[in-house]
C-alpha positions in Angstrom: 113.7 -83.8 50.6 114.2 -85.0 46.6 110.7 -85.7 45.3 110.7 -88.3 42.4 107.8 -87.9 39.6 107.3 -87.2 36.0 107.3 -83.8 34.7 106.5 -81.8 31.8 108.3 -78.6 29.9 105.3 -76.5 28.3 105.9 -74.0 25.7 103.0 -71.5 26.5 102.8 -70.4 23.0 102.3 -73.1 20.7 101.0 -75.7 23.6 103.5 -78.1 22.8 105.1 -80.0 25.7 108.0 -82.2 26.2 107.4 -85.4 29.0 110.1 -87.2 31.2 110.7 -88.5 34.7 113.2 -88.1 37.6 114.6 -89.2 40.8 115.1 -85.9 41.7 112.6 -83.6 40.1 114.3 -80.7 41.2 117.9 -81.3 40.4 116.3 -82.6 37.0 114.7 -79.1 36.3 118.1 -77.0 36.9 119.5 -79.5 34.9 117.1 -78.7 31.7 117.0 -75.0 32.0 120.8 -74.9 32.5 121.4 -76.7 29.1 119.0 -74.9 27.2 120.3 -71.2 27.9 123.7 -72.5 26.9 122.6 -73.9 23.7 123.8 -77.7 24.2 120.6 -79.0 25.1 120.4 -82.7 24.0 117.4 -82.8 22.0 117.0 -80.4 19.4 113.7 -79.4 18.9 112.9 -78.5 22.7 116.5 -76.6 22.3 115.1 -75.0 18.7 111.4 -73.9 19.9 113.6 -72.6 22.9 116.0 -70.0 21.4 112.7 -69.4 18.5 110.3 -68.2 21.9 112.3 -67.4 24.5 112.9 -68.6 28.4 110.0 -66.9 28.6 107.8 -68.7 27.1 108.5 -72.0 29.0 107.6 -73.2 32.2 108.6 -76.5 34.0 106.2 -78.8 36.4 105.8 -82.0 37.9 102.5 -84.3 36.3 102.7 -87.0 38.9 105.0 -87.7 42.0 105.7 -91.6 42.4 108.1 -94.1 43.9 111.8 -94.0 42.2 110.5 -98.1 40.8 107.5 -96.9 39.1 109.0 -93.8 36.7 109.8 -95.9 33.9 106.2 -97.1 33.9 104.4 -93.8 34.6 106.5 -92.3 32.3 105.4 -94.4 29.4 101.7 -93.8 30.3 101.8 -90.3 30.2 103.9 -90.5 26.9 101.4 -92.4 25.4 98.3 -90.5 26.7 99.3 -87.2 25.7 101.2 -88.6 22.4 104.0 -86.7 23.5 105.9 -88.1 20.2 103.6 -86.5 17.9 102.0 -83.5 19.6 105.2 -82.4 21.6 108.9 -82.5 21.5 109.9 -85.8 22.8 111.8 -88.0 20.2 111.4 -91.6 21.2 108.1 -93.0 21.9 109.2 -95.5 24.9 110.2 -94.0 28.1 114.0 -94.6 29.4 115.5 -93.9 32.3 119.1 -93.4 33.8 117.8 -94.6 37.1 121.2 -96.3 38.8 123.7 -94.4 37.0 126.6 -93.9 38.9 129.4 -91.1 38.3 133.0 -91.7 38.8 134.6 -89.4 41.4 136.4 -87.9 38.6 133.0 -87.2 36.6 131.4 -85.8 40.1 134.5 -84.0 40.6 134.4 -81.9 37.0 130.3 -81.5 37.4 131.1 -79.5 40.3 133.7 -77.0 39.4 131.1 -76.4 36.1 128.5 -75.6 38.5 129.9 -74.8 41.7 128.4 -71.1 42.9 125.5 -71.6 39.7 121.7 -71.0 41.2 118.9 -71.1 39.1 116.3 -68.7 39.9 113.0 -67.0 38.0 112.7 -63.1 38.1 109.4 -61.5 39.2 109.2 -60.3 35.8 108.8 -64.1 34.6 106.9 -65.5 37.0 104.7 -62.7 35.9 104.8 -63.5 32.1 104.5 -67.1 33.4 101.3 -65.9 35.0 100.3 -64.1 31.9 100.8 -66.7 29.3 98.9 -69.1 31.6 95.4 -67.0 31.9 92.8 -68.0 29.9 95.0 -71.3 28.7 92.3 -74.1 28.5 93.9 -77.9 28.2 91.9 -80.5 25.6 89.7 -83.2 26.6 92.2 -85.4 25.7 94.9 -83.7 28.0 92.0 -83.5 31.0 91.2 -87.0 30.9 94.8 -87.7 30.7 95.5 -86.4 34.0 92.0 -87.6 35.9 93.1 -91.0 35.0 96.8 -90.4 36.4 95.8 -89.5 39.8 92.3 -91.5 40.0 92.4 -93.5 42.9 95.5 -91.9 44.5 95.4 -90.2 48.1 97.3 -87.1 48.9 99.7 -87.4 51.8 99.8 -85.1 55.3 100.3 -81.6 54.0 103.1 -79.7 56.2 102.6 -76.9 58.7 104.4 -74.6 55.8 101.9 -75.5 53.3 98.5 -75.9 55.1 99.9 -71.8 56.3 100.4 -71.0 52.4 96.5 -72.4 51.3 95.1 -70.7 54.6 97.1 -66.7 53.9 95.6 -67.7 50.3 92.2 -68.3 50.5 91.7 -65.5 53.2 93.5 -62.9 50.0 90.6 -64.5 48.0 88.0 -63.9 50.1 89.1 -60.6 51.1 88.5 -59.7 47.4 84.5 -58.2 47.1 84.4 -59.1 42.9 85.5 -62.8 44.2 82.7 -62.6 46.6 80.1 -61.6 44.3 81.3 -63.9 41.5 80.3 -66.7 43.9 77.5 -65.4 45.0 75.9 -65.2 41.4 77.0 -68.7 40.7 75.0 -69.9 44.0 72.2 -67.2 43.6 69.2 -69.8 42.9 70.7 -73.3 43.4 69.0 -75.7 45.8 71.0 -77.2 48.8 72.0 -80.7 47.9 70.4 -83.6 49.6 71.4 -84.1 52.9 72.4 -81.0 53.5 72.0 -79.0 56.7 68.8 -76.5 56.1 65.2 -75.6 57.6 63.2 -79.0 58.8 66.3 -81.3 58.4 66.6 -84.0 61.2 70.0 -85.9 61.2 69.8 -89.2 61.7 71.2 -91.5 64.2 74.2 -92.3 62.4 75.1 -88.7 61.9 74.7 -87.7 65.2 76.9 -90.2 66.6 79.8 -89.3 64.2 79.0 -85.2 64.7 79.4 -86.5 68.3 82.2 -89.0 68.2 84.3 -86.1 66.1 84.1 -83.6 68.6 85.5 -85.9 71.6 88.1 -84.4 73.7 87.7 -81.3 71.8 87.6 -77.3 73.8 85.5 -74.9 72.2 87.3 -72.8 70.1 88.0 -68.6 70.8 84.8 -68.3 68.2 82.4 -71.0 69.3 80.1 -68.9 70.7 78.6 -66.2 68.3 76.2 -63.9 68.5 73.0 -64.4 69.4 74.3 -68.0 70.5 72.9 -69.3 74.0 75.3 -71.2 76.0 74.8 -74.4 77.6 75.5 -73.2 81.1 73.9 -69.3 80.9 72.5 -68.1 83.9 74.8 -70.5 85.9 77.3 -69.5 88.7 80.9 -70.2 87.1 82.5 -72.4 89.7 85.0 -75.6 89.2 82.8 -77.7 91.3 78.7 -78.8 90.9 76.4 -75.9 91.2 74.7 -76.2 94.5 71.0 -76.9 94.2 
């Protein structure tokens, strides 16, 4: 599925960034790293910190995902809001956009014998430099805000089976990992439960009941519902399909 969005180029080195937008975020990113290996990248001072630092030193990632109508717009915001001009490598302060171009068969016919049987593909060894450069990288309060305001009031959509799986394998490698343990345990270690929360002497009310309730309609207990040193509802009682006889 092509995802459509703005993106950003970040040299890890100096923190300087280059901003622009896509139909096809994807395509769009080949497209960039593809022209600046071979040197004929069309602007020059992305092209010139790239052969000064190194592939290496780069790494490519969408801002913001949005409908195909709204790049040129959301382009220009984040242009303005990181001053992409001034502070990174873009040349022209208003965004533009190729959106509706259309290639003659001839053109599409060329652009695929150039990169017919071409993949573009990081090696362990930079994704781990990637890594590396990353750690420790704090953005500016100018960058932060710049980003809290692009996604305020924006809901993220169903995540896929694929990517719920990813998160859960994840968090469970986290966890599994005793200094992550005790680095949360000595951030918690003395803070009081927030109102509302469940602890000793609290009495939901009403309300909450009937949504606790309400969200667990139509729902069977799950392989770990009862733990230990939990009493079932029914102990003591003959299992049977129909009413217990008095």
């Amino acid at each position: 599925m092509r995802l459509s969005g703005i993106y950003e180029i970040l040299n890890t080195v100096n923190g300087k960034f280059y901003i622009g937008s896509a139909v096809d975020l994807k395509a769009r990113f080949r497209t960039h790293i593809r022209a600046l290996k071979r040197n004929c990248h069309i602007n020059k001072h992305l092209q010139n910190a790239f052969n000064k630092y190194g592939a290496e030193a780069f790494i490519v990632f969408p801002l913001e995902y949005c409908k195909p109508k709204e790049l040129i717009s959301k382009e220009q915001f984040w242009l303005s809001a990181l001053k992409a001009t001034e502070a990174g490598y873009n040349i022209c302060p208003t965004a533009g956009s190729v959106l509706g171009l259309r290639h003659s068969d001839e053109t599409k016919r060329k652009i695929s014998r150039v990169h017919k049987g071409k993949t573009v593909t990081f090696s362990a060894e930079h994704r781990d430099n990637i890594s590396k450069a990353l750690t420790g990288k704090k953005l500016s309060d100018e960058h932060r805000q710049a980003l809290r305001d692009g996604h305020k009031g924006k809901k993220r959509g169903p995540l896929s089976e694929e990517t719920k799986r990813k998160i859960g394998e994840a968090t469970k490698k986290r966890w599994a990992d005793k200094e992550y343990k005790d680095k949360v345990r000595r951030a918690l270690k003395g803070r009081k439960p927030s109102p509302g929360s469940f602890k000793k002497g609290y009495v939901p009310t009403d309300e909450t009941r009937e949504k606790l309730r309400t969200s667990h309609l139509g729902q069977s207990p799950s392989s770990t519902s009862f733990k230990k040193g939990h009493v079932p509802w029914n102990k003591g009682n003959r299992k049977t399909r129909g009413p217990v006889a008095p």
